[in-house]
C-alpha positions as CSV (number, residue, x, y, z in Angstrom):
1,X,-19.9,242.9,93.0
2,X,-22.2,241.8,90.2
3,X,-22.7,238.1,91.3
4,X,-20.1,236.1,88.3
5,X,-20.4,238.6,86.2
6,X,-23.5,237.8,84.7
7,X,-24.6,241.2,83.7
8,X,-21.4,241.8,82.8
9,X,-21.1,239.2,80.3
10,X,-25.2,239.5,79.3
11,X,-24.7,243.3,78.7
12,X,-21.4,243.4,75.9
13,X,-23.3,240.5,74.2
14,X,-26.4,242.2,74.3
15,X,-24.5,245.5,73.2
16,X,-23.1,243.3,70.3
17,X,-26.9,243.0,69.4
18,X,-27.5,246.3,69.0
19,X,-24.9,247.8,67.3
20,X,-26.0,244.9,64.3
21,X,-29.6,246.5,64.7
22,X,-27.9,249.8,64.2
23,X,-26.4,248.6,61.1
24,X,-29.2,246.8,60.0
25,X,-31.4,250.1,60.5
26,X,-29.1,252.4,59.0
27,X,-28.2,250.0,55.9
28,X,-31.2,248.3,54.8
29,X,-34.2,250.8,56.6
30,X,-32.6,253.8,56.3
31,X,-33.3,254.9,59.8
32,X,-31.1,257.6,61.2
33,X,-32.6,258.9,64.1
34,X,-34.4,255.9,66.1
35,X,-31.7,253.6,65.4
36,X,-28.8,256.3,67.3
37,X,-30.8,256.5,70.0
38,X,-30.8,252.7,70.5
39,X,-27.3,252.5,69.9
40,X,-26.8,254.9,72.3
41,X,-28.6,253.4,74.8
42,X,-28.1,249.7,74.4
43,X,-24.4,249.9,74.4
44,X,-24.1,252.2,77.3
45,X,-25.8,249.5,79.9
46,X,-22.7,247.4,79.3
47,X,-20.5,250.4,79.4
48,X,-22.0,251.3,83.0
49,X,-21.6,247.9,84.5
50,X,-18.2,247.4,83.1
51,X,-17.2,251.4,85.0
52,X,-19.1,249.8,88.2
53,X,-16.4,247.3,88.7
54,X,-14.3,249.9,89.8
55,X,-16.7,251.8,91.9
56,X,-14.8,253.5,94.9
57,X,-17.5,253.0,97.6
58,X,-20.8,250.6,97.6
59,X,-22.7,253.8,97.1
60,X,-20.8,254.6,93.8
61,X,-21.3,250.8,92.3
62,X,-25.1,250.8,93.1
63,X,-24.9,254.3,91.2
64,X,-23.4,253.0,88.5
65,X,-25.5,250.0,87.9
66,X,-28.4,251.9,88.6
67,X,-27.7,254.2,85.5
68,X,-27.4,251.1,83.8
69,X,-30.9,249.8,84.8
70,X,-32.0,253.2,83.6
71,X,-30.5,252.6,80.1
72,X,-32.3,249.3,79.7
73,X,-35.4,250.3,80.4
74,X,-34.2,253.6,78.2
75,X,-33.5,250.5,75.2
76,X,-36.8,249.0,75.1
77,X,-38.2,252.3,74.9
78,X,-37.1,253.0,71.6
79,X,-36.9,249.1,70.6
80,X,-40.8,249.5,71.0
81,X,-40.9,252.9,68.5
82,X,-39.1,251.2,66.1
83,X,-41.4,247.9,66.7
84,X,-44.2,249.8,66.3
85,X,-42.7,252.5,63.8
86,X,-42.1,249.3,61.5
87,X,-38.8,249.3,61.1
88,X,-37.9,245.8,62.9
89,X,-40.6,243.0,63.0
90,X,-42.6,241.7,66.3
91,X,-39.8,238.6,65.9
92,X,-36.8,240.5,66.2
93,X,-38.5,242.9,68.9
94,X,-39.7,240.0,71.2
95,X,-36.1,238.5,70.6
96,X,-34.0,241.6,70.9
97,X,-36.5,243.1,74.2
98,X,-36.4,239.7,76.4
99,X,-32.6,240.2,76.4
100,X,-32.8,243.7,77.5
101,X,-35.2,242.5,80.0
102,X,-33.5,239.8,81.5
103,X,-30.7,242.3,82.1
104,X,-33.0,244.9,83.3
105,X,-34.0,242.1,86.3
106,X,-30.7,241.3,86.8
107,X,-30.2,245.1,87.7
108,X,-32.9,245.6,89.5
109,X,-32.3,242.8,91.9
110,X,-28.8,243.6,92.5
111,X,-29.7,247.7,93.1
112,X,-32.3,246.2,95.6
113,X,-30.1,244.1,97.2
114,X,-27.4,246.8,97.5
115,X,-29.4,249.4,98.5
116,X,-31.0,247.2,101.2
117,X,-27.7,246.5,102.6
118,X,-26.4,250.4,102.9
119,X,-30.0,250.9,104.5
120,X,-29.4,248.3,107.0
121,X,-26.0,249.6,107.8
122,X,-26.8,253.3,108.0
């Protein structure tokens, strides 16, 4: 239902991403907890979109994506802590975050757009 896939396809690279920042964080920062939780989060917004695709009802795909959009916004939480915790520079933050928000919008206007059209029909 996610128009071509884009979030789809946005998301696993994006997940991709993060699981290098993991490594990164864990290898050469030494970061155990900060760096799990963004692991956690990051690659679970692809995970979400990729269970939505076989959502049983319209209600059960905007639930799915909307958990989703909750795990980006979840991922540039702690993307800021370890911004401003100094364990990745404002270059690999601004890089790293205006994925994560570009797949946040794409979320947010398809929840608005399905959400608007279960209103309409209920």
């Amino acid at each position: 239902m996610i128009k071509n896939n884009i979030a789809k396809e946005k998301s696993k690279k994006f997940a991709l991403r993060i699981v290098h920042l993991y490594q990164y964080l864990i290898n050469d920062k030494k970061e155990f907890v900060l760096s799990k939780q963004v692991l956690r989060s990051g690659t679970s917004i692809g995970a979400n979109i990729a269970e939505s695709v076989c959502a049983i009802s319209e209600k059960d795909f905007l639930s799915k994506v909307y958990i989703a959009l909750k795990e980006a916004e979840e991922t540039l939480y702690w993307l800021d802590l370890l911004k401003e915790a100094k364990f990745i520079d404002t270059k690999s933050h601004t890089s790293i975050s205006t994925d994560c928000k570009e797949i946040a919008k794409i979320l947010t206007k398809t929840t608005q757009t399905l959400q608007n059209k279960i209103d309409s029909i209920n």
